[in-house]
C-alpha positions as CSV (number, residue, x, y, z in Angstrom):
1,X,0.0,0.0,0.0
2,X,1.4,3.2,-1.1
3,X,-1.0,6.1,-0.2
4,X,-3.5,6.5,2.9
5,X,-6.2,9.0,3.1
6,X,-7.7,9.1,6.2
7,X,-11.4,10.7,7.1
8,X,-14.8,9.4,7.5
9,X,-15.7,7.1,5.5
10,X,-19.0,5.8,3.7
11,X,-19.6,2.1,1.5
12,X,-22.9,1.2,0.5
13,X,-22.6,-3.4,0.1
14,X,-26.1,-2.9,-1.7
15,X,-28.9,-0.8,-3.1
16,X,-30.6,1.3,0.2
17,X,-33.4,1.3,-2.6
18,X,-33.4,-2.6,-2.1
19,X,-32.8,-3.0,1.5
20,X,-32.6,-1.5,4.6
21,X,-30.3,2.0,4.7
22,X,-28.8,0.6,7.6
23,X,-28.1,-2.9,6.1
24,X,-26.1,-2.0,2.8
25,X,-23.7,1.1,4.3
26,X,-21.0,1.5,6.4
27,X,-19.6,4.5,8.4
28,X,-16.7,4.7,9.8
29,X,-15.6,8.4,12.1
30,X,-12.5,7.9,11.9
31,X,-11.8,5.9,8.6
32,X,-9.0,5.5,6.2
33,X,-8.8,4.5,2.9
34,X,-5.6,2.7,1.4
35,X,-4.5,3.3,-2.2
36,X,-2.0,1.1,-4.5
37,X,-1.4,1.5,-7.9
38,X,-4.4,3.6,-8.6
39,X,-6.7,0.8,-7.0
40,X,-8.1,0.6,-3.5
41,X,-6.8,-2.2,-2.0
42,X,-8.4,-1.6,2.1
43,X,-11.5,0.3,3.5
44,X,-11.1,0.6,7.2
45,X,-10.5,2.2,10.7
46,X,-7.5,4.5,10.7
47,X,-5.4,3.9,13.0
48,X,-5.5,-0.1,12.3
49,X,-4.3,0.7,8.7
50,X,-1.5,3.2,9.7
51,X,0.0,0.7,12.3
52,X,-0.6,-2.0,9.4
53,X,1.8,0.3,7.1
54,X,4.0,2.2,9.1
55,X,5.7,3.4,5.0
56,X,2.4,4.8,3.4
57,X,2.0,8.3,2.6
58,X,-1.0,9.7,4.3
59,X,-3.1,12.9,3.8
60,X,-5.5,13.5,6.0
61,X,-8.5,14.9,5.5
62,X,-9.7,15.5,9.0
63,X,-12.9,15.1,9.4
64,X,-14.5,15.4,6.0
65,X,-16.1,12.2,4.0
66,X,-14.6,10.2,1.7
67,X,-16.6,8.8,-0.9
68,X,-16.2,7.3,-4.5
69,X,-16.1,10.2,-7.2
70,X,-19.4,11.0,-8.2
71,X,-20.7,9.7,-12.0
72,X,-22.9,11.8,-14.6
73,X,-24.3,9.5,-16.4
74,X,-25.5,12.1,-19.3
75,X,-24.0,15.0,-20.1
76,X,-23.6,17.3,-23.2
77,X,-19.9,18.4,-23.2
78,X,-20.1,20.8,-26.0
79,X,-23.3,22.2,-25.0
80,X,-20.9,23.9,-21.9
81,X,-21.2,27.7,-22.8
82,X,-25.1,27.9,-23.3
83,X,-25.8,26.6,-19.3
84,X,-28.3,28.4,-18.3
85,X,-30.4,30.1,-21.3
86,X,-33.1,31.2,-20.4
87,X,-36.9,30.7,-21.4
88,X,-37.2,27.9,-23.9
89,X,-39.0,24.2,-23.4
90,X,-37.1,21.0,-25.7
91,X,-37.6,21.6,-29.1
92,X,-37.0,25.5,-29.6
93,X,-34.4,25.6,-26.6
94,X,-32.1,23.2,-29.3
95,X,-32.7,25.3,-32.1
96,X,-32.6,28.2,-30.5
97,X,-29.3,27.6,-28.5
98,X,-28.1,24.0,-28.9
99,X,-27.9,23.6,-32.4
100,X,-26.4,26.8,-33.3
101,X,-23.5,26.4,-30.6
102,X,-22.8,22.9,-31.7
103,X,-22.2,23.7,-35.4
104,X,-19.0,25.3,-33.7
105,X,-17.4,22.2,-32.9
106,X,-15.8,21.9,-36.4
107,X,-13.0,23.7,-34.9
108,X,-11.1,21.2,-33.4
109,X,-9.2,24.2,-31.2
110,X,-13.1,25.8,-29.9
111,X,-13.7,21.7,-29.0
112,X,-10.5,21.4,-27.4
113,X,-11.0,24.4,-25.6
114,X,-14.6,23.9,-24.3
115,X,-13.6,19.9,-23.3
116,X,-10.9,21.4,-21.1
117,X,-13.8,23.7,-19.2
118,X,-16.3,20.9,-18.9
119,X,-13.6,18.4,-17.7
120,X,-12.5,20.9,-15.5
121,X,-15.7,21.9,-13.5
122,X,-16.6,18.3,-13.8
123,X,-13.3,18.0,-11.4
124,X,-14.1,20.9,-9.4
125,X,-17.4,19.6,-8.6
126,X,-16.2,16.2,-7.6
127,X,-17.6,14.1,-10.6
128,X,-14.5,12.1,-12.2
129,X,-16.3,10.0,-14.4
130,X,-19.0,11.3,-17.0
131,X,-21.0,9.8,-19.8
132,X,-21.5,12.8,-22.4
133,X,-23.1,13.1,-25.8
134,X,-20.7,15.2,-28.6
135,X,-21.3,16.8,-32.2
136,X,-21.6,15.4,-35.8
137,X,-18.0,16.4,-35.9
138,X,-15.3,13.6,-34.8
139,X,-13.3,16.7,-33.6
140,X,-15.9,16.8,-30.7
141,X,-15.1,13.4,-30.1
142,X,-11.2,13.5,-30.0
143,X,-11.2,16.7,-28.0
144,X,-12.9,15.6,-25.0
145,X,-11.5,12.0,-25.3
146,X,-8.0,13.6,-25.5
147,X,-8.5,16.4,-22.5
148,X,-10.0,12.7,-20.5
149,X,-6.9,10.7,-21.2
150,X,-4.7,13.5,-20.0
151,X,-6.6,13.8,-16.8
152,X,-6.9,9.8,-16.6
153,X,-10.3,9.8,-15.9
154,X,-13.3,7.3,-16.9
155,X,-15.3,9.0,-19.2
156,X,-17.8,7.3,-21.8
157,X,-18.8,9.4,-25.2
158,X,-19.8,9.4,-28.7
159,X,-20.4,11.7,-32.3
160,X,-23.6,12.4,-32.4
161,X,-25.9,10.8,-35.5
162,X,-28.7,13.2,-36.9
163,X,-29.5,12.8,-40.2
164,X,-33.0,14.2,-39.8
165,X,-32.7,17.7,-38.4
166,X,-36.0,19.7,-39.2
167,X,-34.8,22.0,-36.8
168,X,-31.4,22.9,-38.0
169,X,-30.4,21.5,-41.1
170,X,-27.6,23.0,-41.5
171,X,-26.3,20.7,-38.8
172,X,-26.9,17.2,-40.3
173,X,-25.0,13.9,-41.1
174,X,-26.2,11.0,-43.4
175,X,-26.1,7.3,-42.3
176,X,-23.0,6.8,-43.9
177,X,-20.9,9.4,-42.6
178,X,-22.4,8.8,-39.3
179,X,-21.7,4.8,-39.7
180,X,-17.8,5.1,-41.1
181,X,-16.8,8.4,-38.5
182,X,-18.3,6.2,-35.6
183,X,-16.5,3.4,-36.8
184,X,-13.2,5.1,-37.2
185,X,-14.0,6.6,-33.4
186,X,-14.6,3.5,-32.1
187,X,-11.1,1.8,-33.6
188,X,-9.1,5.0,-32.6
189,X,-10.7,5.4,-28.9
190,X,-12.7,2.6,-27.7
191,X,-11.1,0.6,-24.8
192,X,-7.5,2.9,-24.8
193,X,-7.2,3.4,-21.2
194,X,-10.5,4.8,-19.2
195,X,-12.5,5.6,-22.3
196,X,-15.1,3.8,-23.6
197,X,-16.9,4.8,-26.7
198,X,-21.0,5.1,-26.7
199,X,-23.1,4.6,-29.6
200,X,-25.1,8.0,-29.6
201,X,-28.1,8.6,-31.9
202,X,-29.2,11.8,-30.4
203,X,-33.0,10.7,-30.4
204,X,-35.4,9.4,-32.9
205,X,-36.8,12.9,-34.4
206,X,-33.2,13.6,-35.4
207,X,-32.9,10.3,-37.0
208,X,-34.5,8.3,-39.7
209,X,-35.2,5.0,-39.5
210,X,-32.3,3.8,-41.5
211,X,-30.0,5.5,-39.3
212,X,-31.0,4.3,-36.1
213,X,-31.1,0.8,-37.7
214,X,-27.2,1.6,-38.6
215,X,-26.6,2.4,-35.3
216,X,-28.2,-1.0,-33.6
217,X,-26.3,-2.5,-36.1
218,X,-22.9,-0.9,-35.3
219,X,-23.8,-1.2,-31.2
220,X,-24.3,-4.8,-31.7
221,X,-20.9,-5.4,-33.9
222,X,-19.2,-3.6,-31.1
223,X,-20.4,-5.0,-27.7
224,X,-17.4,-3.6,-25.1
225,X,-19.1,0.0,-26.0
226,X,-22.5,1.8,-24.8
227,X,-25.5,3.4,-26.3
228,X,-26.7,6.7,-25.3
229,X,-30.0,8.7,-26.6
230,X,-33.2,10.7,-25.3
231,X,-36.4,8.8,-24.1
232,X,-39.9,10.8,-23.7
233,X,-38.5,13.9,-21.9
234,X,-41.1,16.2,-23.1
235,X,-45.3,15.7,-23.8
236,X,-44.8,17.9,-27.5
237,X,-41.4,15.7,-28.1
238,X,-43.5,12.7,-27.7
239,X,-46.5,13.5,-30.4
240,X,-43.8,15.2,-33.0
241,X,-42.3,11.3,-32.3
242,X,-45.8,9.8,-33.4
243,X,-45.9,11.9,-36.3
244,X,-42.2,11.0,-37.7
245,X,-43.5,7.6,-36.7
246,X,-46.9,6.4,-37.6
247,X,-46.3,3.4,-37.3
248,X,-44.5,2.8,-33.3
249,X,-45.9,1.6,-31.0
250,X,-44.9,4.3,-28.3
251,X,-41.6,6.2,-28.1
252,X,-39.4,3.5,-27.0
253,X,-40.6,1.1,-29.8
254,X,-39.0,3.7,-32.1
255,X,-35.0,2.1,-30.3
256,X,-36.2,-1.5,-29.3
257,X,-37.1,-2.7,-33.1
258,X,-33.8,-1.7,-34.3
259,X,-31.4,-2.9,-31.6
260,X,-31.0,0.1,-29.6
261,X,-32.0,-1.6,-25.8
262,X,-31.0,-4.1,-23.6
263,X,-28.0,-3.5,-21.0
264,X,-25.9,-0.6,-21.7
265,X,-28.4,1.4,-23.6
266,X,-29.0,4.8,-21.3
267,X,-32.3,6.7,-22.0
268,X,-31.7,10.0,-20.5
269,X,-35.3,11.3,-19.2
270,X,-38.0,8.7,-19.7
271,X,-40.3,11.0,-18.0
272,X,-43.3,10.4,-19.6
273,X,-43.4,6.5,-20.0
274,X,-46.3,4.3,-21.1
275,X,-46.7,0.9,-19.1
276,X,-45.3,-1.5,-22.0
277,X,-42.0,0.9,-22.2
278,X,-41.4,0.4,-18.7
279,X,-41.8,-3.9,-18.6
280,X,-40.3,-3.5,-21.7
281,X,-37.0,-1.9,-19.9
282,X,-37.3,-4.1,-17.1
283,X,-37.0,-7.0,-18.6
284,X,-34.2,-5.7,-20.8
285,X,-32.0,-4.7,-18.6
286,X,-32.3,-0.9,-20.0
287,X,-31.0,1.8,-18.5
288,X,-32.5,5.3,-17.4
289,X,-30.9,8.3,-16.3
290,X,-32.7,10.8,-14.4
291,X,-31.6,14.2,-15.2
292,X,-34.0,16.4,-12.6
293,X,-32.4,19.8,-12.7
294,X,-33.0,19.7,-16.8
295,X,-36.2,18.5,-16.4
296,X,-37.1,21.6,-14.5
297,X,-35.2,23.8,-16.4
298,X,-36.9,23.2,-18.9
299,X,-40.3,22.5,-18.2
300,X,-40.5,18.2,-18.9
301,X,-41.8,16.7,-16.3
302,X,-41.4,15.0,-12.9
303,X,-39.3,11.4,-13.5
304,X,-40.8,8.3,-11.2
305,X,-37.2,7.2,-10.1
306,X,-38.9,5.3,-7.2
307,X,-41.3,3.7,-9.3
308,X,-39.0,2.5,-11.8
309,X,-36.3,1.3,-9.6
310,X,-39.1,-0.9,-7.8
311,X,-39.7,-2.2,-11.3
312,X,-36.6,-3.8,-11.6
313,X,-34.9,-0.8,-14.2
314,X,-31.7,0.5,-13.9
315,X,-31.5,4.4,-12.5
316,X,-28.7,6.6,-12.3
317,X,-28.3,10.0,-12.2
318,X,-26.9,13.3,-14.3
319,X,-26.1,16.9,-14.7
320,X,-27.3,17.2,-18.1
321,X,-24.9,19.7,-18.8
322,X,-26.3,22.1,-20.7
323,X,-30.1,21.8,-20.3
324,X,-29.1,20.8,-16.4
325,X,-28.5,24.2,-14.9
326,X,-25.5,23.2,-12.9
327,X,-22.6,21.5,-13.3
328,X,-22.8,19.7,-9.4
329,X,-23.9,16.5,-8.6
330,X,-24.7,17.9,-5.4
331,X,-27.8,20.2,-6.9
332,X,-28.8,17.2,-8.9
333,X,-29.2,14.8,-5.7
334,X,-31.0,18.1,-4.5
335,X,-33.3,18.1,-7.3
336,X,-33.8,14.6,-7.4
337,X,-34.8,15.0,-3.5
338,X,-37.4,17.8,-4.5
339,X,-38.9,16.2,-7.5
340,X,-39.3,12.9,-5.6
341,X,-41.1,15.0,-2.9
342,X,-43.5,16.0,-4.9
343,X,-44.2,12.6,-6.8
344,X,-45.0,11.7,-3.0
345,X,-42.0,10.0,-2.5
346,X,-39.0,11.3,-0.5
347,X,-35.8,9.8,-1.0
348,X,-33.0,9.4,1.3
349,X,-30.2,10.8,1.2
350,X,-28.1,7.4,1.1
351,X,-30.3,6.6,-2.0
352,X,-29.6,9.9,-3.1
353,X,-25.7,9.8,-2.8
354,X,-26.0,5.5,-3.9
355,X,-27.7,7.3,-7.5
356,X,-24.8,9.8,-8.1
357,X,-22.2,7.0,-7.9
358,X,-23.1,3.4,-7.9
359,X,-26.4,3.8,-9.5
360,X,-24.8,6.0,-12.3
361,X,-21.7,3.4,-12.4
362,X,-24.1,0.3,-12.9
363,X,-26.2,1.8,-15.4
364,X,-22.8,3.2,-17.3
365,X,-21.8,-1.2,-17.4
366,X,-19.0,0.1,-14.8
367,X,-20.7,-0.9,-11.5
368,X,-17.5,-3.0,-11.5
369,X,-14.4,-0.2,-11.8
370,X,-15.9,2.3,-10.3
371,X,-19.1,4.4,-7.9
372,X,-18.2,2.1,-4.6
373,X,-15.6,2.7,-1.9
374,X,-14.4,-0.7,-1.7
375,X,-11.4,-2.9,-2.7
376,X,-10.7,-3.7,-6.1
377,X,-12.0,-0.6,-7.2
378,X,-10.3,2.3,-9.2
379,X,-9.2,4.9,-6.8
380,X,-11.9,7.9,-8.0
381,X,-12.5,9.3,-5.0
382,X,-13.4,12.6,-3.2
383,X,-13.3,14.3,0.2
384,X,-16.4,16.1,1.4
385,X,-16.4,19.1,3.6
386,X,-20.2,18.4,5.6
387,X,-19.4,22.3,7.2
388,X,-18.4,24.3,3.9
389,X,-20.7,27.1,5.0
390,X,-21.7,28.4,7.8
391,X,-25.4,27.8,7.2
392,X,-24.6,24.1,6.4
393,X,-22.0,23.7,9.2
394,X,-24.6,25.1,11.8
395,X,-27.1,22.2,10.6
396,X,-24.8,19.6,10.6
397,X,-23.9,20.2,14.0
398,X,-27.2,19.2,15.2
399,X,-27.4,15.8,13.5
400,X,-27.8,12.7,15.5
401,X,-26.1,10.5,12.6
402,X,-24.3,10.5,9.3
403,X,-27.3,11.1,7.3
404,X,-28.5,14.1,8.5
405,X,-25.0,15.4,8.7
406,X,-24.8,14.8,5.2
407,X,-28.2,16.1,4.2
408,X,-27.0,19.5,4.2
409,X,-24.5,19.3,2.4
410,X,-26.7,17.4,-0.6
411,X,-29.4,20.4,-0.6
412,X,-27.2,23.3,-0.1
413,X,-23.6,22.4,-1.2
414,X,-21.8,23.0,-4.1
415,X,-18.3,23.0,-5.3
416,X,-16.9,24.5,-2.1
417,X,-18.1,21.1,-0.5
418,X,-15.9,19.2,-2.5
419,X,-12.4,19.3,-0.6
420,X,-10.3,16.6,-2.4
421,X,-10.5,14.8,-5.7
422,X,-8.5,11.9,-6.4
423,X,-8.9,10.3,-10.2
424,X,-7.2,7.0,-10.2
425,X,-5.3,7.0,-7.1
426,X,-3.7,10.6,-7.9
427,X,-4.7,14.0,-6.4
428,X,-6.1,16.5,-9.0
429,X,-7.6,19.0,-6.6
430,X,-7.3,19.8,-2.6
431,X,-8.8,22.6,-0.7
432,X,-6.8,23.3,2.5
């Protein structure tokens, strides 16, 4: 063991949405976490592990929380610099915004130059692993995958396929640029290092139906990498569906006849579900990720993450960087807190923190690398502060246990919670 970082410490051993809260976590006060090779290789009680290796380089982060690194499980890396515009719903917010802003990403310098401000607040805010939609342009692609490698974190993306762009057509592929640059993305990034490449048709009214057979067809002759797209986020997004689609069955019918479910697909939203989509997903194995503060933004809808989960589907959570208004975890668990609330269902916060890292992780296929503080993992780890303000610190010091010390932190926090990030064993940002 080469590196000890000592705090409190938190492991979930299940799913709190499966069992017990008390059952599947862990808390240790004073807790230590040992680090070899980029791996953790010991969760335990600090001054056991010191004594156990007198050698190791400790830092320690006093009282704060160690956790695994949070994962976004859907993000829109190029869509960076139009956070937060204001006063559009789905359709006209991307072509009043989106579209124009990612017709930019031809320039492999302006991609290169926006990946390193995502990747960077993605740090700052304690995520280290993302999954995140590009352009058309394989310039989006290499830019974030290159600024990723040289930060050696886990990150999962793909060119975007649109060959049906009523709403901007300007910015448009065909199936068979879409099929060979995928296909040249895939051979140049897929599996080198912590990248993995996702399929990503962006969602079925951008795509015809030749296209999204391509890409079942290309997921399916490539079955180490992902699929990514958009699943009934918004009511008008759902009939403009119908009409591209006469024939479909419901939205998700639209992905499931051509290959494009089953596990590793992620359907970012899937507010608005009808009850064959959701036994369809269940018995698929299909992802959804729940992207809250969008879905506000924006005006969507309120997602059934309780429901669903209790079906037996796959839930993580996500920023959704640029329709998400913030680039913290943090405010999504917050979000995901209020929107549960008022579906009638309040979540707690160990199933909040359990969807912002294993949750994301499983539905991501990397419930095995990465999302749990335990051994074997990859050392993606972070160091909460649960007293970064005084309003937070004052609450905090009346809790009676971890969760409500915690709790704070998840409503009010941002990045001046996030005290330490480690990305594969190595420190990439500390607040003393």
């Amino acid at each position: 063991m080469s590196h000890i970082l000592l705090g409190q410490t938190l492991q979930f051993t299940g799913s709190p949405f499966a069992e017990p809260v008390e059952a599947v976590t862990r808390h240790l006060r004073h807790g230590a976490v040992g680090i070899h090779d980029g791996r953790i290789v010991e969760v335990g009680d600090a001054s056991q592990m010191r004594a156990a290796h007198p050698k190791a380089e400790v830092t320690d982060m006093g009282t704060a929380l160690l956790l695994p690194g949070f994962v976004d499980a859907h993000a829109h890396f190029p869509q960076t610099r139009i956070i937060a515009s204001w006063g559009k719903q789905l359709l006209d917010w991307l072509q009043t915004y989106t579209f124009p802003e990612e017709a930019r990403f031809h320039d492999p310098a302006y991609a290169r130059e926006v990946a390193r401000a995502y990747l960077d607040a993605c740090l700052a805010h304690g995520i280290t692993s993302a999954a995140s939609f590009c352009t058309i342009h394989p310039e989006s692609v290499d830019a974030l995958f290159t600024e990723a490698e040289a930060r050696g974190m886990r990150i999962a993306a793909g060119r975007v396929m649109m060959d049906r762009n009523d709403l901007y057509p300007a910015l448009q592929d065909s199936v068979q640029s879409a099929h060979d640059e995928s296909a040249a993305l895939i051979a140049k990034w897929h599996g080198r290092g912590r990248l993995t490449y996702a399929v990503t048709p962006r969602f079925s009214l951008t795509s015809t139906r030749e296209q999204l057979e391509m890409a079942g067809a290309l997921w399916a002759a490539h079955p180490g990498t992902l699929m990514q797209t958009h699943l009934s986020e918004q009511v008008p997004e759902i009939a403009r569906m119908h009409e591209l689609f006469p024939e479909a069955q419901d939205y998700l019918s639209t992905y499931e006849t051509r290959g494009l479910i089953g596990p590793g697909a992620m359907m970012g939203h899937a507010i608005h579900l009808e009850p064959r989509e959701i036994a369809v997903m269940r018995d698929t194995g299909t992802g959804v990720v729940h992207c809250p503060t969008s879905n506000m933004f924006i005006g969507s809808g309120l997602c059934d993450v309780a429901g669903l989960i209790a079906e037996g589907i796959p839930v993580g959570l996500a920023t959704d960087v640029g329709g998400g208004s913030s680039f913290s975890m943090l405010h999504s668990m917050a979000a995901a807190y209020e929107v549960g609330q008022l579906r009638g269902t309040a979540l707690h916060p160990a199933q909040l923190l359990w969807l912002a890292t294993a949750g994301s992780a499983g539905v991501m296929r990397m419930g095995d690398k990465i999302g749990t503080l335990a051994p074997g993992y990859e050392a993606d780890i972070i160091a909460l502060n649960l007293s970064s303000t005084p309003i937070i610190a004052g609450r905090a010091a009346r809790a009676d246990d971890i969760w409500e010390a915690l709790f704070p932190t998840i409503m009010m926090g941002d990045d001046r919670a996030v005290a330490g990030v480690w990305v594969g064993g190595k420190s990439v940002s500390r607040r003393v």
